[in-house]
N, CA, C and O atoms as a GROMACS GRO file, in nm:
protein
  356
    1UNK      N    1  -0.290  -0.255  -0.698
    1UNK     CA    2  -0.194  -0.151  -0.665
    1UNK      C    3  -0.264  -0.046  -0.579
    1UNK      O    4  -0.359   0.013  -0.631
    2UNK      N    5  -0.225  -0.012  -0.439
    2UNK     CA    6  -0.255   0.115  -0.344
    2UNK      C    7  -0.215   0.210  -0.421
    2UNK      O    8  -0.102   0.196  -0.467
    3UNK      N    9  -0.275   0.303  -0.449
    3UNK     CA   10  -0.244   0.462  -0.537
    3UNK      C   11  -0.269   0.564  -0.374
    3UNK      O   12  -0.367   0.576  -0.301
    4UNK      N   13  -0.164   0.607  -0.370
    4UNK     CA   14  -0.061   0.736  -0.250
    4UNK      C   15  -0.105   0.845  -0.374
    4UNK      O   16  -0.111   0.804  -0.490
    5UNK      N   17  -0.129   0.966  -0.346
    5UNK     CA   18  -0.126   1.078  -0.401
    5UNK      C   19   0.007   1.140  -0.358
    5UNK      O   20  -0.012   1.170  -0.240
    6UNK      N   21   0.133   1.175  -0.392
    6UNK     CA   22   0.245   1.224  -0.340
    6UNK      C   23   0.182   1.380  -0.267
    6UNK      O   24   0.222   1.434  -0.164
    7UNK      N   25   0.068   1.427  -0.361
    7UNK     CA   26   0.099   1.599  -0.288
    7UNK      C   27  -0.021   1.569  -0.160
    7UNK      O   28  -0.010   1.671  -0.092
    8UNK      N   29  -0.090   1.513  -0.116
    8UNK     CA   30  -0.142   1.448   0.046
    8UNK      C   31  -0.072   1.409   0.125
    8UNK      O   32  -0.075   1.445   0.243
    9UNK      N   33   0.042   1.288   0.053
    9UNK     CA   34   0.141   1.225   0.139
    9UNK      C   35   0.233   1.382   0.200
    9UNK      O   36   0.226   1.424   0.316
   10UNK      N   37   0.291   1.427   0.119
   10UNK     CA   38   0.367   1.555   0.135
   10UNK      C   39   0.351   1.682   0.226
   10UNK      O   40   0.431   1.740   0.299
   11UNK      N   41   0.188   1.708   0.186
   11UNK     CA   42   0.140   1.795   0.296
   11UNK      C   43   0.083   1.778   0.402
   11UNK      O   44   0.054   1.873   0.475
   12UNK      N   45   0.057   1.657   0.430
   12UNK     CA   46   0.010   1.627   0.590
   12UNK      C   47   0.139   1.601   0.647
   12UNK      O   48   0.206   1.506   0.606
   13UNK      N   49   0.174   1.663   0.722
   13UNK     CA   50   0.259   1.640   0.851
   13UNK      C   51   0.266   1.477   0.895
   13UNK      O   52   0.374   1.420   0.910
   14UNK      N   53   0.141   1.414   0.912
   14UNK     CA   54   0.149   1.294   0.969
   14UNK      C   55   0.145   1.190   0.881
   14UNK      O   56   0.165   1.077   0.927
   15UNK      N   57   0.120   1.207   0.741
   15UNK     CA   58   0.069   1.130   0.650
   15UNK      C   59   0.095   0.957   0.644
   15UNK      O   60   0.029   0.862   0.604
   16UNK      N   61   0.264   0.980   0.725
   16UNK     CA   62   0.264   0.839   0.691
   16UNK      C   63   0.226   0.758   0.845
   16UNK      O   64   0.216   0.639   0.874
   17UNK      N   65   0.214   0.852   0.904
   17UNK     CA   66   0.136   0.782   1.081
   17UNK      C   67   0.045   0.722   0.997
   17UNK      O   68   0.051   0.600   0.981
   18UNK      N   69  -0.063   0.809   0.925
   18UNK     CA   70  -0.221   0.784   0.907
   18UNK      C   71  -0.250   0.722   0.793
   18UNK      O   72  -0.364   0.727   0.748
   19UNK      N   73  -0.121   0.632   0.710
   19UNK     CA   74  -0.096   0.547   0.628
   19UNK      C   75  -0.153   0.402   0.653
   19UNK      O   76  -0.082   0.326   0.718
   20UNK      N   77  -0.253   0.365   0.614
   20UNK     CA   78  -0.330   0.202   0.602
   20UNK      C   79  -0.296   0.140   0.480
   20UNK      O   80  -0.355   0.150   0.372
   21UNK      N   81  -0.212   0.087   0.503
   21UNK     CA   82  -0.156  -0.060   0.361
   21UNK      C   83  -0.283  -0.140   0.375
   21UNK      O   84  -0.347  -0.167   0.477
   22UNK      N   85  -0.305  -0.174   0.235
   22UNK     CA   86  -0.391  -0.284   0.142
   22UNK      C   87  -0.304  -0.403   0.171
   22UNK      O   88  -0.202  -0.418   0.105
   23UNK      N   89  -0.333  -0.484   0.258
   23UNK     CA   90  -0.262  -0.617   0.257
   23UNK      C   91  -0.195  -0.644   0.147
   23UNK      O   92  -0.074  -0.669   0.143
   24UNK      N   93  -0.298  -0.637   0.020
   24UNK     CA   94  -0.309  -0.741  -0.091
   24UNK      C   95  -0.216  -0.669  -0.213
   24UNK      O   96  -0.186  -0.726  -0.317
   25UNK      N   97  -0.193  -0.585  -0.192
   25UNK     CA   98  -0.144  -0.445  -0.298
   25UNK      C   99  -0.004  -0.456  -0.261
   25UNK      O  100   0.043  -0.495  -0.153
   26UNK      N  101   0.052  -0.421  -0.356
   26UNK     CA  102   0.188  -0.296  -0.358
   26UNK      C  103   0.134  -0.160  -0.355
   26UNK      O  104   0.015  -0.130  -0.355
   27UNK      N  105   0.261  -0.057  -0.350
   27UNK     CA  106   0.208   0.116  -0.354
   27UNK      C  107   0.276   0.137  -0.468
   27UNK      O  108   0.366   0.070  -0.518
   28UNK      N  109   0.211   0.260  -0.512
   28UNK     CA  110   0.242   0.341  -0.622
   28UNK      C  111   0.239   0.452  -0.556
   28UNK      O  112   0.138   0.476  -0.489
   29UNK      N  113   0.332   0.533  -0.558
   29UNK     CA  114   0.346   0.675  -0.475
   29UNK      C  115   0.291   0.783  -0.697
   29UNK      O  116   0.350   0.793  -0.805
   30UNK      N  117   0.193   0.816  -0.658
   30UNK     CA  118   0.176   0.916  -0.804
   30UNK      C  119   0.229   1.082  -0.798
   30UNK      O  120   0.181   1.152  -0.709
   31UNK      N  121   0.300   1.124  -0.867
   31UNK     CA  122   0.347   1.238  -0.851
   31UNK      C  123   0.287   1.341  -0.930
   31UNK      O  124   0.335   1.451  -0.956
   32UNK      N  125   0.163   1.288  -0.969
   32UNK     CA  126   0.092   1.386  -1.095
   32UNK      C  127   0.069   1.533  -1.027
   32UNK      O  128   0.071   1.643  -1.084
   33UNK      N  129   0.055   1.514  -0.939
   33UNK     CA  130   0.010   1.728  -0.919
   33UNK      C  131   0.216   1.763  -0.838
   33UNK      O  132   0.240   1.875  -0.793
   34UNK      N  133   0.310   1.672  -0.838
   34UNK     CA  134   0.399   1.757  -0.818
   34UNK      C  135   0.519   1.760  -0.914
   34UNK      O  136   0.559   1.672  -0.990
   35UNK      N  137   0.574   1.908  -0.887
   35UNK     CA  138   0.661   1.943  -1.010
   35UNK      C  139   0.801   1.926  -0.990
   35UNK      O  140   0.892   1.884  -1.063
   36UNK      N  141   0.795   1.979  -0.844
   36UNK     CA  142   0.951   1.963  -0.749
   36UNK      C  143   0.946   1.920  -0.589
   36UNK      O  144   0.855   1.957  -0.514
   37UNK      N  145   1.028   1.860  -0.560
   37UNK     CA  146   1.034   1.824  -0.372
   37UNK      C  147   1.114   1.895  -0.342
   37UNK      O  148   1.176   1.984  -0.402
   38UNK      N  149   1.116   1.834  -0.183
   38UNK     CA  150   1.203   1.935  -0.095
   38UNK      C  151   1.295   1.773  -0.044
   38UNK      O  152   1.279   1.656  -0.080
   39UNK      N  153   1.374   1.827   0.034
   39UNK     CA  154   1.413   1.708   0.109
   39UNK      C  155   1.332   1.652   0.234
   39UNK      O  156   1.332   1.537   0.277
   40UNK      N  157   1.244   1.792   0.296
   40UNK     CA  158   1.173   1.682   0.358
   40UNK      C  159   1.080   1.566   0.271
   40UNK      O  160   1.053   1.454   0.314
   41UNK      N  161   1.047   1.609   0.165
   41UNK     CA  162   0.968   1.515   0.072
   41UNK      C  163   1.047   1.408   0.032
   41UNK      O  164   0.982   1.304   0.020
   42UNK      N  165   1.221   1.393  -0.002
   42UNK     CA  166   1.259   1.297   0.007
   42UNK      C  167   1.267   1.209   0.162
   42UNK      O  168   1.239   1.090   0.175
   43UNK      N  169   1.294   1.267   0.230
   43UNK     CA  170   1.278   1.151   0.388
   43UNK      C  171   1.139   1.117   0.391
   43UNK      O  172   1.118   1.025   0.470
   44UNK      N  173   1.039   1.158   0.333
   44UNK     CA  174   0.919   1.074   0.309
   44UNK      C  175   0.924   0.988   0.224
   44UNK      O  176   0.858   0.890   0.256
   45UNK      N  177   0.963   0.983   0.148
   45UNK     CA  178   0.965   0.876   0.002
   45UNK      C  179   1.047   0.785   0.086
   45UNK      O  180   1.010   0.668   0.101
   46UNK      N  181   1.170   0.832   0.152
   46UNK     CA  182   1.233   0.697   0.226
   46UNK      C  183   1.176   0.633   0.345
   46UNK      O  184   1.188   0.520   0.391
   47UNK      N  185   1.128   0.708   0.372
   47UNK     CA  186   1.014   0.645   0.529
   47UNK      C  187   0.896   0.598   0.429
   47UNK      O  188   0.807   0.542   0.492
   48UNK      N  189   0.878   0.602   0.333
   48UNK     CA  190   0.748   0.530   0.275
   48UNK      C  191   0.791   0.421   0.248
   48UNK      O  192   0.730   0.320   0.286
   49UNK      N  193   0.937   0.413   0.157
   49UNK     CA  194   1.038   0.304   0.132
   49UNK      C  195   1.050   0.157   0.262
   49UNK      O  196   1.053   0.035   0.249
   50UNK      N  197   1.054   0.245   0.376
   50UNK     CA  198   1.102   0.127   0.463
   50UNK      C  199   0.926   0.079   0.481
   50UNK      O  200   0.882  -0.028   0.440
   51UNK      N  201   0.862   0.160   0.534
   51UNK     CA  202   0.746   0.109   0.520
   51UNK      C  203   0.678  -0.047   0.450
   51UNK      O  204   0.619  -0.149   0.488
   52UNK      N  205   0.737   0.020   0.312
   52UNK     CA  206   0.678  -0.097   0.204
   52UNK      C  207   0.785  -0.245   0.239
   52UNK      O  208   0.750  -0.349   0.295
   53UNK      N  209   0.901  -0.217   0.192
   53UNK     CA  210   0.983  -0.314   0.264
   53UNK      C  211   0.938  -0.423   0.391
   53UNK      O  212   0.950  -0.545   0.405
   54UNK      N  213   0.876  -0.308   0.478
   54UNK     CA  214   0.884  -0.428   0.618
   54UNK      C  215   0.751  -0.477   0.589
   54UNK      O  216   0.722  -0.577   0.654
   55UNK      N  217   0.638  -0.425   0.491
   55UNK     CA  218   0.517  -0.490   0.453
   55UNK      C  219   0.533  -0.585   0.356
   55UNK      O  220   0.439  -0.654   0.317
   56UNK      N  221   0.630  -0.593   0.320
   56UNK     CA  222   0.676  -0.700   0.176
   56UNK      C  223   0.591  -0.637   0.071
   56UNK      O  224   0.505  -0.708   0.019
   57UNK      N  225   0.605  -0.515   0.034
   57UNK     CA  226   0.546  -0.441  -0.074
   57UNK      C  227   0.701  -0.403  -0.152
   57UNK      O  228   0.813  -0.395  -0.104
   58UNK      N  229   0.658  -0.386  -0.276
   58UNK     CA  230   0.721  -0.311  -0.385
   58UNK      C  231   0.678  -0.159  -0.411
   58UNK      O  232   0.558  -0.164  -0.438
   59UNK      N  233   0.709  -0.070  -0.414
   59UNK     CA  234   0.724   0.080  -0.402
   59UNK      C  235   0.718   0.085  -0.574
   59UNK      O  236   0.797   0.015  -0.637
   60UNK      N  237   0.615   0.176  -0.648
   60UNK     CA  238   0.634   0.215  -0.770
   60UNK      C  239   0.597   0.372  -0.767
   60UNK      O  240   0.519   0.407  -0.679
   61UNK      N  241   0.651   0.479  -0.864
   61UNK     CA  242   0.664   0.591  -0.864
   61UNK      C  243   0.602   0.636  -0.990
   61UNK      O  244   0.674   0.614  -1.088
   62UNK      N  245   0.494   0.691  -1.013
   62UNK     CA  246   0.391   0.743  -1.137
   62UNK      C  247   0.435   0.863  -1.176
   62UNK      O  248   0.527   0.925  -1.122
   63UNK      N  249   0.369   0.899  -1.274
   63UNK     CA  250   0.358   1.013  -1.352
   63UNK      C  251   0.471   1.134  -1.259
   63UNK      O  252   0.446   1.239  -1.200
   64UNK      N  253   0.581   1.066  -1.279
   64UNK     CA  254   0.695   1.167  -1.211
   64UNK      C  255   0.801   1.272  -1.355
   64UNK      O  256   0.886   1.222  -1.430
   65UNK      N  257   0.763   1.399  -1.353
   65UNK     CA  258   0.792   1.469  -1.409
   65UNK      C  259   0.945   1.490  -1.412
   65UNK      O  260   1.010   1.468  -1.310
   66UNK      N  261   1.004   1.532  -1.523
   66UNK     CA  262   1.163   1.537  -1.510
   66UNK      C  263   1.238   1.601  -1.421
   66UNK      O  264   1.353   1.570  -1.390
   67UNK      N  265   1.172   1.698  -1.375
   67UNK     CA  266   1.239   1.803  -1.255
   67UNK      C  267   1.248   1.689  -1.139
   67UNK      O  268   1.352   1.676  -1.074
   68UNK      N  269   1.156   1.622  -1.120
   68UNK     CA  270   1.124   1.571  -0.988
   68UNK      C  271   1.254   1.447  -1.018
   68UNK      O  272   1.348   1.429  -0.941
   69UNK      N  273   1.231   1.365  -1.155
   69UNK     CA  274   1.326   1.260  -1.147
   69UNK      C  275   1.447   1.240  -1.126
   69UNK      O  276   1.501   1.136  -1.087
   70UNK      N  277   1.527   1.415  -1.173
   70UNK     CA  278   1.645   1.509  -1.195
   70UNK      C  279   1.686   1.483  -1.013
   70UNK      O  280   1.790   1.444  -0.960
   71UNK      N  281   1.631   1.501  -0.989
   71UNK     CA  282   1.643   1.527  -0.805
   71UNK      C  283   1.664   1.354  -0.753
   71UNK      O  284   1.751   1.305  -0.681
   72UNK      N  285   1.553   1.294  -0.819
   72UNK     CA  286   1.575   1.193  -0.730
   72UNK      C  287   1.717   1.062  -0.793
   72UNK      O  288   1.750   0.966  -0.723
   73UNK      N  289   1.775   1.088  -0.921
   73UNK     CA  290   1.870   1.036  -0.957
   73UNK      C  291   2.005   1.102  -0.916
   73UNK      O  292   2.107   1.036  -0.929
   74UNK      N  293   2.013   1.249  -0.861
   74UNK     CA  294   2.131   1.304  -0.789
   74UNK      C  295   2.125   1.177  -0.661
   74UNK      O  296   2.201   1.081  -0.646
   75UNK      N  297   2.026   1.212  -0.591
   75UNK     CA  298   2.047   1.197  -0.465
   75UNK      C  299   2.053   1.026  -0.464
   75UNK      O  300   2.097   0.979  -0.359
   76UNK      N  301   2.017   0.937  -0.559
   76UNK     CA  302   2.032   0.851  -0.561
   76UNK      C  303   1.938   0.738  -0.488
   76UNK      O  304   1.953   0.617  -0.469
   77UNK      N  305   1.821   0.841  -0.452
   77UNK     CA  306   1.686   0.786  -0.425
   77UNK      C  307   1.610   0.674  -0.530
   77UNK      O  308   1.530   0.588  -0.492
   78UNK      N  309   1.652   0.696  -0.671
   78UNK     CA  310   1.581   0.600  -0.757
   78UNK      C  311   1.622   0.508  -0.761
   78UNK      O  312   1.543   0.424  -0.804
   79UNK      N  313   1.756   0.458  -0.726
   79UNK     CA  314   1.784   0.334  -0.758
   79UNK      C  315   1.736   0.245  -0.590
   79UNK      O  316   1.785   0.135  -0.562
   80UNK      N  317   1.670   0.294  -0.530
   80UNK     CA  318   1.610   0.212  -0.426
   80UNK      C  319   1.484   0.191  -0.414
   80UNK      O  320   1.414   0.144  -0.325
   81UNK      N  321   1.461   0.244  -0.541
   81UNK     CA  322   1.320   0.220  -0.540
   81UNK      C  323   1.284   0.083  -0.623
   81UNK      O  324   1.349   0.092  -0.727
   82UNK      N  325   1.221  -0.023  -0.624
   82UNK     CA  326   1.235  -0.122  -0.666
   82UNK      C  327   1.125  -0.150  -0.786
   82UNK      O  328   1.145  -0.233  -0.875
   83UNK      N  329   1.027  -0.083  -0.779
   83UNK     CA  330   0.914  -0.053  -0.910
   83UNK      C  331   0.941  -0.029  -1.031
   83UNK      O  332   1.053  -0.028  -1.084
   84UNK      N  333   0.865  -0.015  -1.067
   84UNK     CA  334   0.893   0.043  -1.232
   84UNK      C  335   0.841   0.203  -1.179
   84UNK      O  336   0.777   0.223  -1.076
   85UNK      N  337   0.894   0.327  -1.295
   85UNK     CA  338   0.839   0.471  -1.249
   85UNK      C  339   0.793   0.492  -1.378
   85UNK      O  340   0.847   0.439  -1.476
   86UNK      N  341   0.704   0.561  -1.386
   86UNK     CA  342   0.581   0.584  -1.524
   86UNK      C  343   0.643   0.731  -1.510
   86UNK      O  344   0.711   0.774  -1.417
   87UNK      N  345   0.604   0.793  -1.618
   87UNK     CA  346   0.638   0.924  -1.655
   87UNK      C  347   0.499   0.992  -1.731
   87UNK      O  348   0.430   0.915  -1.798
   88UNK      N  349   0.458   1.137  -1.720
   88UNK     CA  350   0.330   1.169  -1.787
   88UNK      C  351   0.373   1.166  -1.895
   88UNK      O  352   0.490   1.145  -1.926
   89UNK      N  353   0.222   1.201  -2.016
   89UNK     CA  354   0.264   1.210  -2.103
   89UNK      C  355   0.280   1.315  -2.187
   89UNK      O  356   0.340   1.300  -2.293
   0.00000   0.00000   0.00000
């Protein structure tokens, strides 16, 4: 599994230009240092989404806190995500 730090992916501007997939891996996007997104942070999760897709990867979502999950089940971002999502503890 490729481990993405969500708050790197988030704050670099270019992050997903300067994105190198592990052939051999799926991603795990980890959300451990974030509490809440923005929407530009969701059009990243979906540009990470197509990403994995056209790599024939599976997208999984870590230690995603309830605020953050709250957001992404409105908008209806989780059900496209095809992983399993871990929660802290």
């Amino acid at each position: 599994m490729q481990v993405i730090e969500a708050s790197k992916l988030f704050k670099d501007k270019s992050g997903l230009d300067n994105l190198v997939l592990n052939s051999e891996n799926d991603l795990s996007l980890d959300f451990s240092q974030i509490d809440k997104i923005s929407l530009k942070d969701i059009s990243t999760i979906l540009n990470l989404k197509k990403i994995a897709v056209l790599n024939r990867k599976n997208l999984r979502l870590d230690n995603v806190t309830s605020n953050v999950m709250q957001v992404l089940e409105v908008t209806g971002l989780y059900k496209t995500i095809d992983g399993k999502t871990t929660f802290p503890l």
